[in-house]
N, C-alpha and C positions, 0 to 999 in steps of 0.2 A: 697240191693246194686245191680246195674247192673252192668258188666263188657264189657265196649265195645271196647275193644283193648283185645293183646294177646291172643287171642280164643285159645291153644294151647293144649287144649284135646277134641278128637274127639267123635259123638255120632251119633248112628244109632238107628232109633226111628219107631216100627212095630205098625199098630194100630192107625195111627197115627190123626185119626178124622182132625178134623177141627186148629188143632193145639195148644190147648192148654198147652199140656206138654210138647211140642217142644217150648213155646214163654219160659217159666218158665225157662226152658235147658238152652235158649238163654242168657237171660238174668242171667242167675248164670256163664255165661263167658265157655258154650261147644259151639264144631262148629258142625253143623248139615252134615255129611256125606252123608246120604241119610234118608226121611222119609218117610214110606211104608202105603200106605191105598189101601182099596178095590173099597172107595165110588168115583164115579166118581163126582159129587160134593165137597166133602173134597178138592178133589186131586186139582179141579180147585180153591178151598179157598186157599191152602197151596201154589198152584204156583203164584195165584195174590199177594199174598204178600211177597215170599222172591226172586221169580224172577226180577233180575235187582235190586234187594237189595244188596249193596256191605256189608252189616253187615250180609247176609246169602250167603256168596260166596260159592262156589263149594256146595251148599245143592241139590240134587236129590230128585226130588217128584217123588216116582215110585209108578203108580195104578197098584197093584195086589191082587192076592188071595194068602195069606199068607201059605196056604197049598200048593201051588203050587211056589214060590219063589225059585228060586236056589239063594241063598248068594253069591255063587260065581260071581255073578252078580255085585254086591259090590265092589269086586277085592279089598279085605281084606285081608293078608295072617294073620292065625290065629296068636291071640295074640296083634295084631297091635293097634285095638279101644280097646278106652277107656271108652264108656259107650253104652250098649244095653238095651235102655229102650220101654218101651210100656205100653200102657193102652190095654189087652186082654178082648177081648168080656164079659160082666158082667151078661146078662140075669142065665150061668149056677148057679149063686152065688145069683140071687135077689130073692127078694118074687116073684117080678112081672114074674120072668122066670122060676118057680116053682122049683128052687134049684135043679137041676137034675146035678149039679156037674160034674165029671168024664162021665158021662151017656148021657150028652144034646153034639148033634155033635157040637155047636157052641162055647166047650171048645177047647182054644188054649194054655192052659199051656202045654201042650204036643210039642207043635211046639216051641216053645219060647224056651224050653229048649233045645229042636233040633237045633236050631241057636246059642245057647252062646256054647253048646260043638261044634259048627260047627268051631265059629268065635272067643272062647273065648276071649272075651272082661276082660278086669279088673275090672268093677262093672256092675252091673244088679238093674234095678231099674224097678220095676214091679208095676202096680197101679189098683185096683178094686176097687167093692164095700163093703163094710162093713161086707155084708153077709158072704164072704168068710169066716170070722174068729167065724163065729158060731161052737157053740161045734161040727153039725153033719160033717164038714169038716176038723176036727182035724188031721185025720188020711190024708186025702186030701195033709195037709199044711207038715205035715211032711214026705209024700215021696217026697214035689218037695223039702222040705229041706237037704234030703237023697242023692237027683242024684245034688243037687248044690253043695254038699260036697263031693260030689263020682268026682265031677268034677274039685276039690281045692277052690271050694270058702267056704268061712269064715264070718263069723259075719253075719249072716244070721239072720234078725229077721222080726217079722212082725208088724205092729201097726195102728193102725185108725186114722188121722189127720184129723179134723174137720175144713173144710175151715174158719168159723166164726172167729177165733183164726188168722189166717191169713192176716186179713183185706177184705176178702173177705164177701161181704153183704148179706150171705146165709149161712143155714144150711147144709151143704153135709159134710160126714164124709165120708172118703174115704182109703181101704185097700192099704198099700204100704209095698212093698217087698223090703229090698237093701240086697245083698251078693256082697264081694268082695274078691279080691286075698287075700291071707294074705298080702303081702308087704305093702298092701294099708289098709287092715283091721286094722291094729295094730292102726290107726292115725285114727281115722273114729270114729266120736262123733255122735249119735242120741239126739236130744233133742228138745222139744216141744218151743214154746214161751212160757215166762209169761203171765200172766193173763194183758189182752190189752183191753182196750176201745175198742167196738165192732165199726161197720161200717154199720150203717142204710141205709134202702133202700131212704131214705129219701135224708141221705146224698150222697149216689152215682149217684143218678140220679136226682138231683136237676136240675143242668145245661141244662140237656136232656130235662126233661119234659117242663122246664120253653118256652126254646125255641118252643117244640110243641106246647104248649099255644099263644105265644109271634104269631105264625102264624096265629091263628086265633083270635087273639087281637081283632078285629070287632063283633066276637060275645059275646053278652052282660053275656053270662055264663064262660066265659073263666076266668077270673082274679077270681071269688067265688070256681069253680072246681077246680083251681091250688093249692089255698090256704086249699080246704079241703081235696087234695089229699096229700099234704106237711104234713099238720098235722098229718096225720096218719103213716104217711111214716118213721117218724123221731119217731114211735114206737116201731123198732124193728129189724132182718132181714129177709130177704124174707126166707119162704121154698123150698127145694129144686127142683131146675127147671129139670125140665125133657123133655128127645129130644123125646121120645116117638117109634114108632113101625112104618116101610112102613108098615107093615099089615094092620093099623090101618087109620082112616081118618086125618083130618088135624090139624094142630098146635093149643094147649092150653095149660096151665100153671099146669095140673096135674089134678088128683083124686079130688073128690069131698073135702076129707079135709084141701089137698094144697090151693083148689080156696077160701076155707074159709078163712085159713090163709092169701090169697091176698089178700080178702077182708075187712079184720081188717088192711092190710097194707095200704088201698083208693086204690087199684089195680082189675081189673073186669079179671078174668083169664079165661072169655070163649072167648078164642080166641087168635090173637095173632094180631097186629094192623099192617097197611102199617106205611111203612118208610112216614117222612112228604111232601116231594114232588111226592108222589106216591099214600095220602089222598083220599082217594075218597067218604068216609061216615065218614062226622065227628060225627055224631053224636055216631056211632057206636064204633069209635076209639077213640076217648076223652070225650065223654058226657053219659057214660053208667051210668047204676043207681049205678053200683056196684068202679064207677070209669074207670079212663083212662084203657084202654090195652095198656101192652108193645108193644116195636116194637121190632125186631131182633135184634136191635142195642143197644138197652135200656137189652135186655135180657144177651146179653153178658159181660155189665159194671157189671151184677150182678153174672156173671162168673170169674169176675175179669180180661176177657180181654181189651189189650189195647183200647183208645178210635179210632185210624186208622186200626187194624184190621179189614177187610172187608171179608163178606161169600158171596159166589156165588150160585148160584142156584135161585129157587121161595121163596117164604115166606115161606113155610111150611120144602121144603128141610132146606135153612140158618139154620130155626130154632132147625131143627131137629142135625142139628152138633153141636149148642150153646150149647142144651140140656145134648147132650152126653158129654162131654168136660168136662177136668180134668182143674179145675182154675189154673191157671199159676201163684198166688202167693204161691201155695201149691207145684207143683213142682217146683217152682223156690229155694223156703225154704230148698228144701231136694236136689235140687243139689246142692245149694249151701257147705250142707254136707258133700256132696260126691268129688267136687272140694276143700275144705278145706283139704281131706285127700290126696288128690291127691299131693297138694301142699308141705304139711307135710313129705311126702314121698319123694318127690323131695330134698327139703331142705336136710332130715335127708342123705340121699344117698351121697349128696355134702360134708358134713362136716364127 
């Protein structure tokens, strides 16, 4: 369900990439306050789409370094919002960032927690990677549970939601954190879907791909490549898409055993392919042996963003925010939790 009238609980959103937690937010019926990135690309994804958007009124896209943020900024006086959420940097928690936890400076749970005692908000909704909840971080997960409760929040748990389960065309399972006030915790139900017909890659990006086809309709391999990329498409859902490293060179679909898994899906993952009026080797972008490459645009339908959200930057930047980006029907699921108790609490205070 999306809520597009009464926005009447507020949310300030740290971390905030290319917006995928913040569409999810949207859409479960919060008003975006302000939402804080470093990337100067993000920031200009985030302002092309809710500037001059009257469904994201008074939202603030502020590029900064979160380490460096005064809240006051904000001009919150504590206690006011109603939700502080963020997706905090994941490399300290992945394989890929060799788990250095507390140790790697690009952990921000430290700061995070410094803003809700700044700003105390009435829930906290925190999202990583999976890693986090490995056993060597146990001790990790219960001092930030220690200073949320040292700070009155309640109901404090942790758990892994599996975007698949969500409608969302990929595998990514992903660590989410919610604490709230008690007032609000007492009403505040966690719970999974049931078991759902999955959403093939097949299926989300039919329309997409058909159309890239449909453009080169004149060459005589285009209508055989569609239908052998469909077939395979509708086997399954993609592996998890990855934004990958500035360190690193340019945009593709992952590790040698992601591009496999593309590969069994009719998808070529060395690369990352132009938008279709932007084509300039089709061979390379629809006619490779392994199958079509996505485009930027094809890569975030399988992030589960909408089909009008637009990234700024080059191909490799876009991609790089698609990448990283928390699926929006996964945060949407869990605010919607979180505004369920909100409501609750309202209700019960009335009568």
């Amino acid at each position: 369900m999306t809520r597009t009238k009464d926005r009447k609980y507020t949310s300030v959103e740290i971390c905030a990439g290319a917006g995928g937690q913040a569409v999810g937010l949207h859409n479960a019926g919060f008003k975006h306050v302000a939402l804080i990135e470093i990337d100067k690309y993000a920031c200009e994804t985030l302002t092309a789409n809710t500037e001059s958007n009257p469904e994201w009124e008074a939202c603030r896209v502020i590029e900064a370094d979160l380490r460096e943020f005064d809240p006051d900024a904000l001009g919150l006086e504590p206690g006011v919002l109603d939700l502080l959420a963020g997706g905090v940097p994941c490399p300290p928690f992945s394989a890929a960032g060799k788990q250095l936890g507390r140790d790697d400076e690009r952990d921000l749970f430290p700061r995070m927690l410094e803003l809700v005692d700044h700003l105390e908000p009435k829930a906290v909704m925190i999202e990583n990677v999976r890693g986090l909840l490995d056993p060597k971080f146990a001790e990790y997960r219960q001092d930030i549970i220690k200073r949320l409760k040292s700070m009155g929040y309640e109901k404090c748990y942790w758990d892994v939601l599996e975007a698949k389960n969500y409608g969302v065309p990929q595998l990514r399972p992903r660590a989410i954190l919610v604490a709230m006030k008690p007032e609000y915790a007492r009403y505040f139900e966690h719970h999974k879907p049931a078991e759902a017909k999955l959403v093939t890659v097949g299926e989300a990006l039919e329309d997409s791909m058909r159309e890239r086809y449909d453009a080169v309709s004149n060459d005589p391999r285009a209508e055989t490549a569609f239908k052998n990329w469909y077939e395979k498409a509708l086997e399954g859902v993609a592996p998890t898409v990855v934004g990958g490293s500035k360190k690193h060179g340019g945009a593709d679909l992952g590790p040698t055993r992601a591009k496999r898994a593309w590969a069994e899906l009719g998808v070529c993952g060395m690369g990352v392919a132009n938008e279709p009026d932007e084509m300039k080797d089709v061979d390379r972008d629809l006619f490779a042996a392994a199958g079509p490459k996505l485009t930027v645009t094809q890569a975030a339908l399988i992030q589960g963003f909408p089909k009008d959200w637009k990234f700024s930057g080059r191909k490799t930047a876009a991609y790089r925010q698609v990448g990283n980006a928390f699926p929006p029907p996964v945060a949407q699921a869990v605010g919607d939790q979180i505004y369920a108790a909100f409501e609750a609490a309202a209700k019960a205070k009335k009568n």
